[in-house]
C-alpha positions as CSV (number, residue, x, y, z in Angstrom):
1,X,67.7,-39.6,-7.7
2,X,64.5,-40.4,-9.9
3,X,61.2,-39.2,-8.3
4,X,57.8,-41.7,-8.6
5,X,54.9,-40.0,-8.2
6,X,51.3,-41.5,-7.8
7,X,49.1,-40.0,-10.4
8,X,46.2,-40.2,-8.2
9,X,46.8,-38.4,-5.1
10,X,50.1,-36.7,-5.5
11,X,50.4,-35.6,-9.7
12,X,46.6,-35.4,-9.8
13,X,44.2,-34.2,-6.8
14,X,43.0,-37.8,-6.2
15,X,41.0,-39.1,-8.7
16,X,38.4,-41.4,-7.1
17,X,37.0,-39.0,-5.1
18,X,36.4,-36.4,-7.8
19,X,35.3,-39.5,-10.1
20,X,32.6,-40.2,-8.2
21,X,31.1,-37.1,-7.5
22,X,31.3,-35.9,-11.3
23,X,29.1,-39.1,-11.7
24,X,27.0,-38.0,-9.0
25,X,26.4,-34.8,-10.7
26,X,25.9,-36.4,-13.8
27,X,23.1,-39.1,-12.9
28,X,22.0,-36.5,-10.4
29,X,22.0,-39.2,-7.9
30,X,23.4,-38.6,-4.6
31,X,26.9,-39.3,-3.8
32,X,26.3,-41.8,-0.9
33,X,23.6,-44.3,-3.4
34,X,26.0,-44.3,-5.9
35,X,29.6,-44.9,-4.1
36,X,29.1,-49.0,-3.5
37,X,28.3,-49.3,-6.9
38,X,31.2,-47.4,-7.9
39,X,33.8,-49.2,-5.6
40,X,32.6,-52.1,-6.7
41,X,33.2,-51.4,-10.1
42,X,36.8,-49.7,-8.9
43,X,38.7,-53.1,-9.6
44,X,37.1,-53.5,-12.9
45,X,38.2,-49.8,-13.4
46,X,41.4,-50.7,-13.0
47,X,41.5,-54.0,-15.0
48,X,39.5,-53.5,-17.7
49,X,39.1,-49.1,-18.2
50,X,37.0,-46.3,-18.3
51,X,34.5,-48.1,-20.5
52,X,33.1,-50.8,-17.3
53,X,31.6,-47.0,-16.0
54,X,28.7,-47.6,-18.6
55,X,27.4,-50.1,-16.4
56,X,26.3,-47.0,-13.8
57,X,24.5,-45.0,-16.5
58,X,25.5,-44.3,-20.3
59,X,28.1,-41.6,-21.4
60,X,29.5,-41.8,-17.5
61,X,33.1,-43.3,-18.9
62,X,33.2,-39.8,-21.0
63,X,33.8,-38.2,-16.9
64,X,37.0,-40.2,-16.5
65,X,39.2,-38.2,-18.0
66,X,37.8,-35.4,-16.1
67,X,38.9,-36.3,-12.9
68,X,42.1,-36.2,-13.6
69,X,43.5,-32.7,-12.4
70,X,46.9,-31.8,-12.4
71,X,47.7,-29.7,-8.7
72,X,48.9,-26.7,-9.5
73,X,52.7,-27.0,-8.3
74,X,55.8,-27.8,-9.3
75,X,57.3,-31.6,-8.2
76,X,61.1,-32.6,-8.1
77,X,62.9,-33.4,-11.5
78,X,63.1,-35.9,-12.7
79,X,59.7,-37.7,-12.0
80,X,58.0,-40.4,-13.5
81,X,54.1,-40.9,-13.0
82,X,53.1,-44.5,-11.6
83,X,49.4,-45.7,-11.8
84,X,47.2,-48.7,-10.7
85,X,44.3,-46.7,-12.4
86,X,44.2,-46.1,-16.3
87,X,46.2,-42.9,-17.1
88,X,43.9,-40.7,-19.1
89,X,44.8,-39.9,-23.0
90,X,47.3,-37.0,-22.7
91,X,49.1,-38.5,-19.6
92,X,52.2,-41.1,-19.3
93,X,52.3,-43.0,-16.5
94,X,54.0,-46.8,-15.9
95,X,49.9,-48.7,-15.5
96,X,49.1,-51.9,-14.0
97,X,46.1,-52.4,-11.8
98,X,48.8,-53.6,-8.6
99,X,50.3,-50.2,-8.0
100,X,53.1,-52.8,-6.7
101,X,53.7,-54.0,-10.0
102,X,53.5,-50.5,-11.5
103,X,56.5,-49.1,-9.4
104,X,58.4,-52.8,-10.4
105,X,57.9,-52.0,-14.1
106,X,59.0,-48.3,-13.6
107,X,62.1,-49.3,-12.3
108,X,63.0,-51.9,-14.8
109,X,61.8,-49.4,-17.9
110,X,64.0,-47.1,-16.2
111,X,66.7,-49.2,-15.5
112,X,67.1,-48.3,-11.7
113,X,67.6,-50.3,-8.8
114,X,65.4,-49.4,-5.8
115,X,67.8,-47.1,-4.2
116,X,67.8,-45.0,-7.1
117,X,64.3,-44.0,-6.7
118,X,61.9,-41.9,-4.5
119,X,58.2,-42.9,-4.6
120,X,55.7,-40.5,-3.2
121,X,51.9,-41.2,-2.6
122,X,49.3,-39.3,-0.4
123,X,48.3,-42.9,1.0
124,X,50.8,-43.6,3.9
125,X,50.4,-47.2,3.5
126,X,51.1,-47.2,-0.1
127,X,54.2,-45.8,0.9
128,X,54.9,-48.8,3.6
129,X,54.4,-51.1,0.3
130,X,56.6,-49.1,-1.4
131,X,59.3,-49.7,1.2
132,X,59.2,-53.2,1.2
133,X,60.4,-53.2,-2.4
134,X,63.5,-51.4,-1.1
135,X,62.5,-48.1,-2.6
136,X,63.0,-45.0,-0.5
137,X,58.6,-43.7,-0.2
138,X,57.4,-40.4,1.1
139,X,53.8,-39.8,2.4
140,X,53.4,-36.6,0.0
141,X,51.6,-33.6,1.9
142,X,49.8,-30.8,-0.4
């Protein structure tokens, strides 16, 4: 059995979240004025990169990688890390903005059929998704 674990949520504490209060730090402007622009720059994120961040206030893309921390425990072998945000430099992870489509291409580049895999996330409907694809999805639990 291959393990498929979210990057955000279940590899990494989750990353939004952490994203946009290091920004919040950063422009020292409160959390809650600064959140809609955020998530409305989230599918952009995803799409395009860290760089779309600039658009918020300049040298905020240089926090990206920053919010991306590992939790401090050890996960099943062998795992594979599955993104629909940008992995940051240092980090493999099968990427595309659909998380969807990231466990599809995982399981090709790996040459497993959905049975073969576990995905976890910390998002319980992710896991639903997941489940529809035929793989075998866990709601992960810190």
């Amino acid at each position: 059995m291959v393990y498929l674990l979210d990057l955000s949520g279940v590899y990494c504490e989750p990353v939004e979240p952490r994203l946009l209060h290091l920004l919040a730090k950063q422009s020292g402007e409160p959390v809650f004025y600064l959140s809609q622009a955020f998530y409305d720059l989230l599918p952009r994120l995803k799409a395009e990169g860290p760089s779309v961040l600039e658009a918020l206030f300049p040298g905020a893309s240089g926090l990206y990688p920053k919010a991306f921390q590992r939790r401090p425990m050890a996960f099943p072998e062998p795992f594979h890390l599955v993104a629909d945000l940008p992995p940051p430099e240092g980090l493999q992870a099968f990427f595309h903005p659909d998380k969807l489509t990231a466990i599809r291409l995982a399981l090709k580049a790996l040459g497993l059929a959905p049975e073969e895999a576990i995905y976890l996330d910390d998002n319980p409907l992710w896991a639903v998704k997941a489940r529809e694809l035929g793989v075998r999805a866990e709601v992960f639990l810190p």
